[in-house]
PDB file with SEQRES, HELIX, SHEET and CRYST1 records, atoms N, CA, C and O in Angstrom:
SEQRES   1 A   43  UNK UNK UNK UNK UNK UNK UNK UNK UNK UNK UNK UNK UNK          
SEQRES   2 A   43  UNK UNK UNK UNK UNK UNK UNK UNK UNK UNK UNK UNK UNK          
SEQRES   3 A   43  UNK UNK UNK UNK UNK UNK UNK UNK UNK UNK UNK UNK UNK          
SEQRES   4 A   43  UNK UNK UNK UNK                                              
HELIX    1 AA1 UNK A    2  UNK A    7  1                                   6    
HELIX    2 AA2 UNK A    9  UNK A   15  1                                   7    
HELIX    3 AA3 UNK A   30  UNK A   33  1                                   4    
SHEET    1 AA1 2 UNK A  21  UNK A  25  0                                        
SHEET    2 AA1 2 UNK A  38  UNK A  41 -1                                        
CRYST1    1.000    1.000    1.000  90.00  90.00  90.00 P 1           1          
ATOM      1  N   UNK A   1      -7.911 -10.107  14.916  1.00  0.00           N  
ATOM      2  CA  UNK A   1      -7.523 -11.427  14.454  1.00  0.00           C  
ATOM      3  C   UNK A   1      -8.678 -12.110  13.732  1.00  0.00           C  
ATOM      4  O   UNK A   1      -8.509 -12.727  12.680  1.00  0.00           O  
ATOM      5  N   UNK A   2     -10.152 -11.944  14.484  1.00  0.00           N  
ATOM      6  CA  UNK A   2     -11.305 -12.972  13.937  1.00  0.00           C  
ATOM      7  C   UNK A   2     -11.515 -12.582  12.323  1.00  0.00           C  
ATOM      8  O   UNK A   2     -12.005 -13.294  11.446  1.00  0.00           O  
ATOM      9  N   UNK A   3     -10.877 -10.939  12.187  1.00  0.00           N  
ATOM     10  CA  UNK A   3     -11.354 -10.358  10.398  1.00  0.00           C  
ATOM     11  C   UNK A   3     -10.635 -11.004   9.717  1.00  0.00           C  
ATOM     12  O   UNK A   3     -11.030 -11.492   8.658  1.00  0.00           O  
ATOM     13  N   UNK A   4      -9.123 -11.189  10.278  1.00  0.00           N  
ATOM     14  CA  UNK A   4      -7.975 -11.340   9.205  1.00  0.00           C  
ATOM     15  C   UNK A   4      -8.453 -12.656   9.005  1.00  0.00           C  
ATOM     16  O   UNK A   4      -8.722 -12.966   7.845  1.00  0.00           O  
ATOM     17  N   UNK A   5      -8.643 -13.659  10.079  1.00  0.00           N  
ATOM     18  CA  UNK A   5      -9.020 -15.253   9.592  1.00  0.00           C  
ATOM     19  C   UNK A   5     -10.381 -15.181   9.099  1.00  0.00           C  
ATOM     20  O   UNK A   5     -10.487 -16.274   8.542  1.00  0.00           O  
ATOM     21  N   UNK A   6     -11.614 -14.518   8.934  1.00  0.00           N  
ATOM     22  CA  UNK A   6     -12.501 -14.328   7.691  1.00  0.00           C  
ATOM     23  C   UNK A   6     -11.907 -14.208   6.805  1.00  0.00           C  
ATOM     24  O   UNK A   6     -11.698 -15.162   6.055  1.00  0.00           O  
ATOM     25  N   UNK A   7     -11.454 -13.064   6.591  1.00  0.00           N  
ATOM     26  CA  UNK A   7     -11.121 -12.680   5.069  1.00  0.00           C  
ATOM     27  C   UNK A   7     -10.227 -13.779   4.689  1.00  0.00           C  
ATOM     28  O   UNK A   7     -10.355 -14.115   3.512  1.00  0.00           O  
ATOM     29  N   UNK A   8      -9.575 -14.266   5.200  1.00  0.00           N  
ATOM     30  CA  UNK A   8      -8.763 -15.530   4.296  1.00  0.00           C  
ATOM     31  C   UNK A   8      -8.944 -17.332   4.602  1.00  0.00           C  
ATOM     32  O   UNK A   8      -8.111 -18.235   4.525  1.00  0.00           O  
ATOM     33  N   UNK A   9     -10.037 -17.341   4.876  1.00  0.00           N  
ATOM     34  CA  UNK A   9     -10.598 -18.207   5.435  1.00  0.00           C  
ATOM     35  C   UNK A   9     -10.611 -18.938   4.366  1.00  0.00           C  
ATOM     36  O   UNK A   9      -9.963 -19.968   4.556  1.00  0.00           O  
ATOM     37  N   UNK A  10     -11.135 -18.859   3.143  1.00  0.00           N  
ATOM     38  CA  UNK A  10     -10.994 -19.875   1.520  1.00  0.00           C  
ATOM     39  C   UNK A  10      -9.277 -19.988   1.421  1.00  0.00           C  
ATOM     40  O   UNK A  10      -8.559 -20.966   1.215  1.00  0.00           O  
ATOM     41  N   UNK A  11      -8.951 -18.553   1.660  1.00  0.00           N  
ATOM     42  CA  UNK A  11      -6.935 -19.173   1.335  1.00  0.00           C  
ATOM     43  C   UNK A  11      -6.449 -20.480   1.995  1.00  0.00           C  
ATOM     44  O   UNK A  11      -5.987 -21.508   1.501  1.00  0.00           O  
ATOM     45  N   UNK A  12      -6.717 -20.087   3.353  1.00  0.00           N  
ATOM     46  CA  UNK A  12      -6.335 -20.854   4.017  1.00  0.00           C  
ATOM     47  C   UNK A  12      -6.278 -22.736   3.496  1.00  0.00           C  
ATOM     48  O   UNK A  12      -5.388 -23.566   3.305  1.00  0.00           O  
ATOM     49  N   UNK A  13      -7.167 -22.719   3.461  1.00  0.00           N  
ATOM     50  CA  UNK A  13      -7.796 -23.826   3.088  1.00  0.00           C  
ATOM     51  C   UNK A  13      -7.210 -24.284   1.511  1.00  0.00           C  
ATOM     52  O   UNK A  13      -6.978 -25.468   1.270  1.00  0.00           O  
ATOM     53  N   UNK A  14      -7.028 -23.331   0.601  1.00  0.00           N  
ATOM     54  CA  UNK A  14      -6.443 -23.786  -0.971  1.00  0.00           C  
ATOM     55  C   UNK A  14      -4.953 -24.067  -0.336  1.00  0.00           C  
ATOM     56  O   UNK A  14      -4.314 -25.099  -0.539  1.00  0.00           O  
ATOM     57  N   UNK A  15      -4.564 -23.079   0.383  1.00  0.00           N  
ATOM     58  CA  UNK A  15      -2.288 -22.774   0.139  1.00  0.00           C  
ATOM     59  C   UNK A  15      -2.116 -24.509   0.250  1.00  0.00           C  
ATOM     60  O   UNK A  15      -1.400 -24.848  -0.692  1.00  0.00           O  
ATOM     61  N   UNK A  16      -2.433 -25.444   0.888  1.00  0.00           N  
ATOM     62  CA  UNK A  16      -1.417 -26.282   0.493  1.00  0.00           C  
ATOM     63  C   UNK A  16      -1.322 -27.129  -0.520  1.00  0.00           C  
ATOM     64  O   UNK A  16      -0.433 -27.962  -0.695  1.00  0.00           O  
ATOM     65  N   UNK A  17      -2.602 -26.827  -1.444  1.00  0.00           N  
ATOM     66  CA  UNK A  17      -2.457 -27.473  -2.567  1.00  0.00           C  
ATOM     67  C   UNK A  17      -2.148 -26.421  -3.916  1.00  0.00           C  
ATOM     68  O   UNK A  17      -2.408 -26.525  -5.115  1.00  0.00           O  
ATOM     69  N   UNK A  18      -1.462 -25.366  -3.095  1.00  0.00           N  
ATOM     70  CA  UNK A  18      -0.846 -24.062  -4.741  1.00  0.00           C  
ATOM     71  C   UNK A  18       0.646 -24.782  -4.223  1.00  0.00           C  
ATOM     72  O   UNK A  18       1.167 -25.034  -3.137  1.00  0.00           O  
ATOM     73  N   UNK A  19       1.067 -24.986  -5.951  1.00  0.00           N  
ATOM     74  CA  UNK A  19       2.077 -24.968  -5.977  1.00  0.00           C  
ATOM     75  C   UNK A  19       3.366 -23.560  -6.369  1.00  0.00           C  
ATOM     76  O   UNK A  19       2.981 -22.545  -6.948  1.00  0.00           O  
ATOM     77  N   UNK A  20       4.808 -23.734  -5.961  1.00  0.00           N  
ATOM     78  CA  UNK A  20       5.211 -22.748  -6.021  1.00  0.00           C  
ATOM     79  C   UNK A  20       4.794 -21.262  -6.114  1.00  0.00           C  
ATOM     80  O   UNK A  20       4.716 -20.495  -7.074  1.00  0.00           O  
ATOM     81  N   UNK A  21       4.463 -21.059  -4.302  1.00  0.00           N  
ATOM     82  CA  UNK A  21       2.992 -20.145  -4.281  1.00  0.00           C  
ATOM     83  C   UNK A  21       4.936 -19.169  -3.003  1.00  0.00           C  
ATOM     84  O   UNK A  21       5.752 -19.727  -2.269  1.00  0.00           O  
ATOM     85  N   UNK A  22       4.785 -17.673  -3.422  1.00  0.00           N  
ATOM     86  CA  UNK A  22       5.973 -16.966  -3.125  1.00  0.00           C  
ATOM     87  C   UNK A  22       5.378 -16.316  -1.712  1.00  0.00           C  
ATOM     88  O   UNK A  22       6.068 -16.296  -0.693  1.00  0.00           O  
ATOM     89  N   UNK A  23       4.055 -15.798  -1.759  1.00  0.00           N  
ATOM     90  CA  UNK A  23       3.135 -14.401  -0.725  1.00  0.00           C  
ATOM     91  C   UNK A  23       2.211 -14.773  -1.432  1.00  0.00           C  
ATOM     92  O   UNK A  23       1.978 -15.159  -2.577  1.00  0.00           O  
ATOM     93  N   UNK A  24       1.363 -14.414   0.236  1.00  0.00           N  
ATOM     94  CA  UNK A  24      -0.085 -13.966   0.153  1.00  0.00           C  
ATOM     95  C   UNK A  24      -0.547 -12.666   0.049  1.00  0.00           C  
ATOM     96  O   UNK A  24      -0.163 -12.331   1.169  1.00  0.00           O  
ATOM     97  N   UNK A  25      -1.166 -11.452  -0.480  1.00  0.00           N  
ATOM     98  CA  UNK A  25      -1.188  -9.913  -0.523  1.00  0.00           C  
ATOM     99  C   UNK A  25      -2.211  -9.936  -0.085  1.00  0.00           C  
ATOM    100  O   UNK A  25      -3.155 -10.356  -0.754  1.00  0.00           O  
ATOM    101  N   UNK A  26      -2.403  -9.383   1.494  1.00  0.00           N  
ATOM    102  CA  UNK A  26      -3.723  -8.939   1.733  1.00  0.00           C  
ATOM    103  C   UNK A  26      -3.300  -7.286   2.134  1.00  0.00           C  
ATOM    104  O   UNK A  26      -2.397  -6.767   2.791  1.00  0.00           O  
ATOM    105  N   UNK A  27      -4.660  -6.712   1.236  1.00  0.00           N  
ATOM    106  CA  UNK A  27      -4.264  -5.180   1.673  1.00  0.00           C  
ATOM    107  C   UNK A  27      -6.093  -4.852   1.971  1.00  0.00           C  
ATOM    108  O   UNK A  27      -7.025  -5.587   2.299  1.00  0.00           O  
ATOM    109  N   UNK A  28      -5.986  -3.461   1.680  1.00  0.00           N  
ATOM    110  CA  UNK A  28      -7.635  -3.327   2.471  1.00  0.00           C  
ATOM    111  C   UNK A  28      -8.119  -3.143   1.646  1.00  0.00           C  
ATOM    112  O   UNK A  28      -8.629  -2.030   1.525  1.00  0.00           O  
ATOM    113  N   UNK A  29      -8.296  -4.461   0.214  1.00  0.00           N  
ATOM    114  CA  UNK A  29      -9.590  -4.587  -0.504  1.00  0.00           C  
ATOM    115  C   UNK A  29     -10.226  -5.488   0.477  1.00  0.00           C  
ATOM    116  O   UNK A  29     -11.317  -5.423   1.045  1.00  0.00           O  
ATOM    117  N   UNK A  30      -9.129  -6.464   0.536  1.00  0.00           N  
ATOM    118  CA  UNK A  30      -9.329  -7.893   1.073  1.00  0.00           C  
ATOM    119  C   UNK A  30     -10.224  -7.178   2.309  1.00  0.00           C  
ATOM    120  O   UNK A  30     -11.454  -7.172   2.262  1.00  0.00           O  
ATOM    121  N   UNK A  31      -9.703  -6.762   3.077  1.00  0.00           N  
ATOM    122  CA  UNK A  31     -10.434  -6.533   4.398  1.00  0.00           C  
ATOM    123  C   UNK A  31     -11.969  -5.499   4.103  1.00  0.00           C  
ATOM    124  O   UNK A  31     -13.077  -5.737   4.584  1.00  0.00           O  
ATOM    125  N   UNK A  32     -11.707  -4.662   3.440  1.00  0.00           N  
ATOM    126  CA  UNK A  32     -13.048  -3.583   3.753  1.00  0.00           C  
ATOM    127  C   UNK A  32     -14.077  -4.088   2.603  1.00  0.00           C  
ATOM    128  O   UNK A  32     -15.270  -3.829   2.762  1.00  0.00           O  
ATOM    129  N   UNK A  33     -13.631  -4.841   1.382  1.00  0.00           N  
ATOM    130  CA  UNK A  33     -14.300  -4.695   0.470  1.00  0.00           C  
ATOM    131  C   UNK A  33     -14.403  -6.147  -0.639  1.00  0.00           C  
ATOM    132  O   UNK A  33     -14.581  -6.290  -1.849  1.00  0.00           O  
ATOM    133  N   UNK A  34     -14.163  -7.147   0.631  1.00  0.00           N  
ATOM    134  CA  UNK A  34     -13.990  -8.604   0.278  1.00  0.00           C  
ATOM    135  C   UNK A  34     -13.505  -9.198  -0.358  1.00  0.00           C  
ATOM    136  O   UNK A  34     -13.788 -10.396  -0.340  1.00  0.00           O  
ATOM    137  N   UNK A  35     -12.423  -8.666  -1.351  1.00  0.00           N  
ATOM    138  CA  UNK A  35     -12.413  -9.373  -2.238  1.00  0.00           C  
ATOM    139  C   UNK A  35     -11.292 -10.063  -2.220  1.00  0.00           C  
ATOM    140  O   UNK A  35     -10.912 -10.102  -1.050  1.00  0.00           O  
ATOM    141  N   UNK A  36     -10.560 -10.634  -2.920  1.00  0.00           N  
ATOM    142  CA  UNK A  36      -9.595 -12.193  -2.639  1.00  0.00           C  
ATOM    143  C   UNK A  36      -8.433 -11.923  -2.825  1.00  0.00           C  
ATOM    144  O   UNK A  36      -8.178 -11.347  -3.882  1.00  0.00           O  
ATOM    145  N   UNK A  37      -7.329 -12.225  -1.903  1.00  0.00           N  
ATOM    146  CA  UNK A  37      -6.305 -11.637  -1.370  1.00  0.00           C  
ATOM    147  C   UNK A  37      -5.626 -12.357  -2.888  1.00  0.00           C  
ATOM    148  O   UNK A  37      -5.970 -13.251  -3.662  1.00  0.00           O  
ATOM    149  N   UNK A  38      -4.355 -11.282  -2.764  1.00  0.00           N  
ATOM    150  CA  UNK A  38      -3.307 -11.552  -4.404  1.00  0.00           C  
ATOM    151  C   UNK A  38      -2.691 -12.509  -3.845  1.00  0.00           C  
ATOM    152  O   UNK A  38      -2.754 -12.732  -2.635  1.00  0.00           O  
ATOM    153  N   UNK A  39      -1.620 -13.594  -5.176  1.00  0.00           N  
ATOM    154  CA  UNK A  39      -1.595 -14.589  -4.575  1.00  0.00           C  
ATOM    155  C   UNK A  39      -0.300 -14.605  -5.527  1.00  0.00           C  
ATOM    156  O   UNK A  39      -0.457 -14.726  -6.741  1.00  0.00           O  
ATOM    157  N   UNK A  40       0.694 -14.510  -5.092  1.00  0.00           N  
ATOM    158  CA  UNK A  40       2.076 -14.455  -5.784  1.00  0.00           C  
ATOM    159  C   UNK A  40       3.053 -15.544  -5.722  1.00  0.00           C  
ATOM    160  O   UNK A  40       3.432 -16.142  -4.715  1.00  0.00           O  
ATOM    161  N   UNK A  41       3.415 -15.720  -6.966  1.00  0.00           N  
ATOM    162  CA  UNK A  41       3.946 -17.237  -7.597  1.00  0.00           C  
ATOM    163  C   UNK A  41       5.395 -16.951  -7.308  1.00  0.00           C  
ATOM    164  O   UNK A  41       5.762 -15.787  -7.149  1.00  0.00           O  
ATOM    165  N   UNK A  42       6.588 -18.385  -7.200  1.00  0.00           N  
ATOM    166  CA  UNK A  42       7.592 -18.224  -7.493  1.00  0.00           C  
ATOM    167  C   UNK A  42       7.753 -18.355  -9.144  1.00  0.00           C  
ATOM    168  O   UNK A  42       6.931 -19.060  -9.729  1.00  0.00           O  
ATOM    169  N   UNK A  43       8.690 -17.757  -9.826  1.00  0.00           N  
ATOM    170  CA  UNK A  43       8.930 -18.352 -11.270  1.00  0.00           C  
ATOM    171  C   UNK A  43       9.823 -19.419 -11.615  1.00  0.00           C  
ATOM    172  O   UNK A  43       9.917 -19.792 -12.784  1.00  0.00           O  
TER     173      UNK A  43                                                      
END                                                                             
């Protein structure tokens, strides 16, 4: 649990100001190799 809330610890904090925001994609860049979870829009 303590990795998954690192690694999205900046998301957390943006989602309620994205608008028409669909999923969050965390796969194991996000986790092994830091980098910033995909961030998928409604259209």
């Amino acid at each position: 649990r303590s990795i998954v809330e690192s690694a999205l610890l900046d998301t957390m904090y943006d989602l309620p100001s994205l608008n028409n925001l669909a999923k969050v994609v965390v796969d194991e860049t996000v986790i092994n190799d830091q980098h910033a979870p995909q961030l998928e829009y409604k259209n």
